[in-house]
C-alpha positions in Angstrom: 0.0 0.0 0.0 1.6 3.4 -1.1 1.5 5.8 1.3 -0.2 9.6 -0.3 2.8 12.6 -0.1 2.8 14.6 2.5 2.2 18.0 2.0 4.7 20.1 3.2 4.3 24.1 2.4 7.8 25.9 3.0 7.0 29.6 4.1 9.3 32.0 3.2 9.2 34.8 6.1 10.9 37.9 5.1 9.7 40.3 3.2 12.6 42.8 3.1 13.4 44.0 0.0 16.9 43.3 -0.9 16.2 40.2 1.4 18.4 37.0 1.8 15.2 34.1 2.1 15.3 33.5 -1.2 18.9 31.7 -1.3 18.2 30.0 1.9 14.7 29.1 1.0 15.9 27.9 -2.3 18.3 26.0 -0.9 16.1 24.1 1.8 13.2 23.4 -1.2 15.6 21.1 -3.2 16.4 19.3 -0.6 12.7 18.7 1.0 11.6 18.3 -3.2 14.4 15.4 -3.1 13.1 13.8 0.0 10.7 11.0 -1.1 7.8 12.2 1.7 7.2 14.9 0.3 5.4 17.3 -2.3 6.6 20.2 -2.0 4.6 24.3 -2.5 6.4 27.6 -1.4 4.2 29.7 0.6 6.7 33.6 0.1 4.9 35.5 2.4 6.5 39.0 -0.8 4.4 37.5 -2.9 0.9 37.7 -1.0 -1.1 40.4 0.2 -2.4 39.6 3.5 -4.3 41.9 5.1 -2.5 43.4 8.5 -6.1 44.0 9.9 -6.6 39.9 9.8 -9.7 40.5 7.5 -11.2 38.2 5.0 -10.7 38.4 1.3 -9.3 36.4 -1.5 -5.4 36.3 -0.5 -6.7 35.8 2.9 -9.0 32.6 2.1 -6.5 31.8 -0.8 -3.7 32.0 2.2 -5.9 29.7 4.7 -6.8 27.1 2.2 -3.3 26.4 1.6 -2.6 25.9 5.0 -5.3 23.6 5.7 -4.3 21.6 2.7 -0.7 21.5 4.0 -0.4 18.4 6.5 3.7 19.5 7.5 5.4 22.9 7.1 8.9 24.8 7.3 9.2 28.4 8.0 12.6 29.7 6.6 12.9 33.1 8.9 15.7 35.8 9.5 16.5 37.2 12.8 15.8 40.9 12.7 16.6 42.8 16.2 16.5 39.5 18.1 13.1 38.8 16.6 11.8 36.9 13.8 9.6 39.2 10.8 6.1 40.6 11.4 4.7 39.8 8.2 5.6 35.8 9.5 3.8 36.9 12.9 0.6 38.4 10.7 0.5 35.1 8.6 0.2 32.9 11.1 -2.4 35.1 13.4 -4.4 34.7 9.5 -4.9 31.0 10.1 -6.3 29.6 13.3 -7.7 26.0 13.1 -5.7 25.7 9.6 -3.0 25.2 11.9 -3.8 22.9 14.6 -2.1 19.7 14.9 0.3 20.0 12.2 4.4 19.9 12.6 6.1 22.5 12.1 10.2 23.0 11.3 12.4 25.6 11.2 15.1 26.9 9.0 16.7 30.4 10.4 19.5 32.4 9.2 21.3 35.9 10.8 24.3 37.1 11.9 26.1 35.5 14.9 23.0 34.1 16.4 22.0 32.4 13.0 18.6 33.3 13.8 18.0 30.9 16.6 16.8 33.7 19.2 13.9 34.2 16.2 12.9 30.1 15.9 12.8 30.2 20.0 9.9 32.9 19.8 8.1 31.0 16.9 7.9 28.1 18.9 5.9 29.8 21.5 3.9 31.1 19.0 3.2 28.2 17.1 2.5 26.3 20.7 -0.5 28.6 21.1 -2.2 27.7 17.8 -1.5 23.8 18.4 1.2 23.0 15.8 4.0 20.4 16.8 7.5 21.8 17.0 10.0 20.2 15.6 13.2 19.9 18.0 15.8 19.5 15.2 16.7 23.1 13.8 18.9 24.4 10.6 20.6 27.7 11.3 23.1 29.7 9.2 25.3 31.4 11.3 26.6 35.0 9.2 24.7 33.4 6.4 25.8 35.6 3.8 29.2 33.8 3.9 27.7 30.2 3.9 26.4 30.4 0.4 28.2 30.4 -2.6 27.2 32.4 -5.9 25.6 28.6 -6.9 23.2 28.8 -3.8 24.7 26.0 -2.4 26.7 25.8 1.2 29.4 23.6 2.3 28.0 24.0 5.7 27.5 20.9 7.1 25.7 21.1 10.0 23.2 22.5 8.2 23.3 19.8 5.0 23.2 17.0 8.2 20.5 19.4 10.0 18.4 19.4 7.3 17.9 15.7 6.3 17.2 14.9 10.3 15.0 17.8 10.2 13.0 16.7 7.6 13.0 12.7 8.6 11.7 14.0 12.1 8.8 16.4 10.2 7.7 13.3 7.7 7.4 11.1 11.1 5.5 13.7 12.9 3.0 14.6 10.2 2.6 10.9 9.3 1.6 10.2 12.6 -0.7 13.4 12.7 -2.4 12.9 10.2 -3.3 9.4 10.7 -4.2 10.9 14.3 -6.4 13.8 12.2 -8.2 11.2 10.3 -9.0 8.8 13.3 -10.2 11.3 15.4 -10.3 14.9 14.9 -8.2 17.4 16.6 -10.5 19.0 19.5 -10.4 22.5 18.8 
Protein backbone atom coordinates (compact mmCIF):
# COMPACT_ATOMS: atom_id res chain seq x y z
CA UNK A 1 0.00 0.00 0.00
CA UNK A 2 1.64 3.39 -1.11
CA UNK A 3 1.49 5.75 1.31
CA UNK A 4 -0.24 9.64 -0.25
CA UNK A 5 2.81 12.57 -0.13
CA UNK A 6 2.82 14.59 2.50
CA UNK A 7 2.15 18.03 1.98
CA UNK A 8 4.69 20.10 3.18
CA UNK A 9 4.26 24.09 2.38
CA UNK A 10 7.82 25.95 2.97
CA UNK A 11 7.02 29.58 4.15
CA UNK A 12 9.32 32.04 3.24
CA UNK A 13 9.18 34.83 6.09
CA UNK A 14 10.89 37.94 5.13
CA UNK A 15 9.70 40.27 3.21
CA UNK A 16 12.61 42.78 3.09
CA UNK A 17 13.38 43.99 0.05
CA UNK A 18 16.95 43.32 -0.95
CA UNK A 19 16.19 40.24 1.40
CA UNK A 20 18.44 36.98 1.79
CA UNK A 21 15.24 34.10 2.05
CA UNK A 22 15.28 33.52 -1.16
CA UNK A 23 18.95 31.66 -1.34
CA UNK A 24 18.17 30.04 1.93
CA UNK A 25 14.69 29.07 1.00
CA UNK A 26 15.86 27.87 -2.34
CA UNK A 27 18.29 25.96 -0.95
CA UNK A 28 16.10 24.13 1.82
CA UNK A 29 13.17 23.44 -1.16
CA UNK A 30 15.64 21.05 -3.18
CA UNK A 31 16.41 19.30 -0.64
CA UNK A 32 12.74 18.70 0.98
CA UNK A 33 11.60 18.32 -3.17
CA UNK A 34 14.38 15.39 -3.11
CA UNK A 35 13.08 13.78 0.05
CA UNK A 36 10.73 11.05 -1.12
CA UNK A 37 7.81 12.16 1.74
CA UNK A 38 7.17 14.90 0.31
CA UNK A 39 5.38 17.30 -2.27
CA UNK A 40 6.57 20.22 -1.95
CA UNK A 41 4.56 24.27 -2.51
CA UNK A 42 6.37 27.58 -1.44
CA UNK A 43 4.19 29.73 0.58
CA UNK A 44 6.69 33.59 0.11
CA UNK A 45 4.86 35.51 2.35
CA UNK A 46 6.51 39.03 -0.77
CA UNK A 47 4.35 37.53 -2.88
CA UNK A 48 0.94 37.69 -1.02
CA UNK A 49 -1.15 40.35 0.20
CA UNK A 50 -2.44 39.56 3.52
CA UNK A 51 -4.27 41.90 5.13
CA UNK A 52 -2.51 43.36 8.47
CA UNK A 53 -6.10 44.05 9.86
CA UNK A 54 -6.63 39.89 9.78
CA UNK A 55 -9.67 40.45 7.52
CA UNK A 56 -11.15 38.24 5.03
CA UNK A 57 -10.71 38.40 1.31
CA UNK A 58 -9.34 36.41 -1.48
CA UNK A 59 -5.35 36.27 -0.47
CA UNK A 60 -6.71 35.79 2.93
CA UNK A 61 -8.97 32.60 2.05
CA UNK A 62 -6.46 31.83 -0.83
CA UNK A 63 -3.75 31.97 2.18
CA UNK A 64 -5.87 29.70 4.68
CA UNK A 65 -6.83 27.12 2.22
CA UNK A 66 -3.28 26.42 1.60
CA UNK A 67 -2.57 25.93 5.02
CA UNK A 68 -5.29 23.63 5.71
CA UNK A 69 -4.32 21.62 2.73
CA UNK A 70 -0.67 21.45 4.00
CA UNK A 71 -0.40 18.44 6.51
CA UNK A 72 3.67 19.55 7.46
CA UNK A 73 5.41 22.93 7.13
CA UNK A 74 8.93 24.82 7.29
CA UNK A 75 9.18 28.44 7.97
CA UNK A 76 12.59 29.69 6.61
CA UNK A 77 12.88 33.06 8.90
CA UNK A 78 15.72 35.84 9.49
CA UNK A 79 16.55 37.25 12.82
CA UNK A 80 15.79 40.92 12.66
CA UNK A 81 16.59 42.83 16.17
CA UNK A 82 16.52 39.46 18.05
CA UNK A 83 13.05 38.84 16.60
CA UNK A 84 11.77 36.87 13.78
CA UNK A 85 9.59 39.23 10.78
CA UNK A 86 6.07 40.64 11.38
CA UNK A 87 4.74 39.76 8.20
CA UNK A 88 5.55 35.79 9.46
CA UNK A 89 3.78 36.95 12.88
CA UNK A 90 0.59 38.38 10.74
CA UNK A 91 0.48 35.14 8.61
CA UNK A 92 0.20 32.89 11.12
CA UNK A 93 -2.42 35.10 13.37
CA UNK A 94 -4.39 34.71 9.46
CA UNK A 95 -4.95 31.01 10.07
CA UNK A 96 -6.28 29.56 13.30
CA UNK A 97 -7.69 25.97 13.07
CA UNK A 98 -5.69 25.66 9.56
CA UNK A 99 -3.03 25.23 11.86
CA UNK A 100 -3.83 22.86 14.56
CA UNK A 101 -2.09 19.70 14.86
CA UNK A 102 0.34 20.03 12.18
CA UNK A 103 4.38 19.85 12.61
CA UNK A 104 6.07 22.47 12.08
CA UNK A 105 10.20 23.02 11.32
CA UNK A 106 12.42 25.64 11.24
CA UNK A 107 15.10 26.90 9.01
CA UNK A 108 16.71 30.37 10.36
CA UNK A 109 19.52 32.44 9.21
CA UNK A 110 21.34 35.86 10.84
CA UNK A 111 24.28 37.05 11.87
CA UNK A 112 26.08 35.45 14.90
CA UNK A 113 22.95 34.08 16.40
CA UNK A 114 22.04 32.44 13.05
CA UNK A 115 18.57 33.28 13.82
CA UNK A 116 17.97 30.85 16.57
CA UNK A 117 16.76 33.66 19.19
CA UNK A 118 13.95 34.21 16.24
CA UNK A 119 12.91 30.14 15.94
CA UNK A 120 12.80 30.15 19.98
CA UNK A 121 9.92 32.90 19.76
CA UNK A 122 8.11 31.02 16.88
CA UNK A 123 7.86 28.09 18.93
CA UNK A 124 5.93 29.76 21.45
CA UNK A 125 3.89 31.13 19.04
CA UNK A 126 3.23 28.21 17.06
CA UNK A 127 2.49 26.30 20.72
CA UNK A 128 -0.46 28.58 21.12
CA UNK A 129 -2.15 27.70 17.80
CA UNK A 130 -1.55 23.80 18.36
CA UNK A 131 1.19 23.03 15.82
CA UNK A 132 4.02 20.40 16.83
CA UNK A 133 7.45 21.77 16.99
CA UNK A 134 9.95 20.16 15.57
CA UNK A 135 13.16 19.87 17.95
CA UNK A 136 15.82 19.53 15.20
CA UNK A 137 16.69 23.07 13.82
CA UNK A 138 18.92 24.43 10.57
CA UNK A 139 20.64 27.65 11.30
CA UNK A 140 23.05 29.66 9.22
CA UNK A 141 25.33 31.45 11.34
CA UNK A 142 26.59 34.97 9.22
CA UNK A 143 24.66 33.39 6.38
CA UNK A 144 25.83 35.56 3.75
CA UNK A 145 29.24 33.80 3.88
CA UNK A 146 27.65 30.24 3.88
CA UNK A 147 26.43 30.39 0.45
CA UNK A 148 28.24 30.37 -2.60
CA UNK A 149 27.22 32.41 -5.88
CA UNK A 150 25.64 28.58 -6.89
CA UNK A 151 23.16 28.85 -3.79
CA UNK A 152 24.67 26.03 -2.44
CA UNK A 153 26.72 25.76 1.19
CA UNK A 154 29.41 23.56 2.32
CA UNK A 155 27.96 23.98 5.72
CA UNK A 156 27.52 20.90 7.11
CA UNK A 157 25.72 21.08 9.96
CA UNK A 158 23.15 22.51 8.22
CA UNK A 159 23.28 19.78 5.00
CA UNK A 160 23.16 17.02 8.16
CA UNK A 161 20.46 19.35 9.96
CA UNK A 162 18.37 19.41 7.29
CA UNK A 163 17.90 15.68 6.33
CA UNK A 164 17.18 14.87 10.31
CA UNK A 165 15.04 17.77 10.18
CA UNK A 166 13.02 16.72 7.56
CA UNK A 167 13.00 12.65 8.57
CA UNK A 168 11.66 14.02 12.12
CA UNK A 169 8.81 16.37 10.18
CA UNK A 170 7.70 13.27 7.69
CA UNK A 171 7.35 11.08 11.09
CA UNK A 172 5.52 13.75 12.87
CA UNK A 173 3.02 14.62 10.23
CA UNK A 174 2.55 10.85 9.32
CA UNK A 175 1.61 10.23 12.60
CA UNK A 176 -0.68 13.40 12.74
CA UNK A 177 -2.37 12.86 10.16
CA UNK A 178 -3.34 9.45 10.74
CA UNK A 179 -4.22 10.93 14.33
CA UNK A 180 -6.38 13.76 12.21
CA UNK A 181 -8.17 11.23 10.33
CA UNK A 182 -8.97 8.77 13.31
CA UNK A 183 -10.19 11.29 15.44
CA UNK A 184 -10.34 14.85 14.86
CA UNK A 185 -8.17 17.42 16.59
CA UNK A 186 -10.52 18.97 19.49
CA UNK A 187 -10.37 22.47 18.80
Amino acid sequence: MAIAPIRLEVIVGSVRVGRFAPVVADWFVRRARAHRAFDVGVLDLADIALPADLSDGPEADAFRERVDAAAAFVVVTPEYNHGYPGALKNAIDTAKEQWRAKPVGFVSYGGLSGGLRATEQLRQVVAEVHMVSIRQTVSFHQARKRFGPDGETQDGAAIDGSVRMLDQLAWWAEALRTARVADPYPG
